[in-house]
C-alpha positions, 0 to 999 in steps of 0.5 A, a space after each residue: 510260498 516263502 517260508 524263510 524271509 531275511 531282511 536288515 542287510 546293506 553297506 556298512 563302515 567297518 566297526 559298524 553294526 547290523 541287525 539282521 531278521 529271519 521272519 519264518 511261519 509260525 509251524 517252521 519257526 515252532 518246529 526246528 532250529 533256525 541258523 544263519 549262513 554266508 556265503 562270499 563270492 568264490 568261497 565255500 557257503 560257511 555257517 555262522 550261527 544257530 538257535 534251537 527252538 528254545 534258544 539253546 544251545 546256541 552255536 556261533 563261527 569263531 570268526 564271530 564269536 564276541 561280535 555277533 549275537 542270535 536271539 529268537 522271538 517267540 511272539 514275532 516268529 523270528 530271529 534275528 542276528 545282531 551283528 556288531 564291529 563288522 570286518 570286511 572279511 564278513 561282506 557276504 550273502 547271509 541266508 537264513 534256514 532251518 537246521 538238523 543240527 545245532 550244537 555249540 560246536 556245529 551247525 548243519 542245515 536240513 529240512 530244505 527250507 531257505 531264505 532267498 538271502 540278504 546282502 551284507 557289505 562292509 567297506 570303508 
C-alpha cells in the first residue's frame, strides 16, 4: 500500500511558482520527519528540504533558500513544499520521504518510506 503520495508537479515558466503535496498516512506523518528530495537527470538524488513532526527545525538546500518554503498540516496529514521564482536549474523529479535526520544544516532520509515522484519543469 502507498504510504507517501506527491502530487502538485507540472511545466512552469521561470519565475513562477508551485505548490507541491505530500499526503502520507496518519501513523507515517505522526511518526517521523518528512523531507523533499530531487532528482535531475544525470545528477546525484539532492535533498531539498525537511520538516520534523513538529515543524522544527526546518532544513532547506542553499540553492533554495528564499524561494521555497515547507509547511506540514496536522489536520490533512501532509506537507507541502511551496515553491516560488522557479529557475530551470530546479527542473527535476521531486520525491517526498521520511527522514532520519532533519537538521537546519542536513537532511538524511531513513525508515525506507518513499513517494513515487512528482515531475517539476521549468522552461521558458
Amino acid at each position: 500500500q502507498v504510504q507517501l503520495v506527491e502530487s502538485g508537479g507540472g511545466l512552469v515558466q521561470p519565475g513562477g511558482s508551485l505548490r507541491l503535496s505530500c499526503a502520507a498516512s496518519k501513523l507515517i506523518f505522526d511518526t517521523y520527519a518528512i523531507g523533499w528530495f530531487r532528482q535531475a537527470p544525470g545528477k546525484e538524488r539532492e535533498g531539498v528540504s525537511c520538516i520534523s513532526w513538529r515543524g522544527i527545525p526546518t532544513y532547506y538546500t542553499d540553492s533554495v533558500k528564499d524561494r521555497f518554503t515547507i509547511s506540514r498540516d496536522n489536520a490533512e496529514n501532509t506537507v507541502y513544499l511551496q515553491m516560488n521564482n522557479l529557475k530551470p536549474e530546479d527542473t527535476a523529479i521531486y520525491y517526498c520521504a521520511t527522514v532520519r535526520v532533519c537538521t537546519v544544516a542536513t537532511t538524511v532520509p531513513g525508515y525506507g518510506y518513499w513517494g513515487q515522484g512528482t515531475q517539476v519543469t521549468v522552461s521558458s
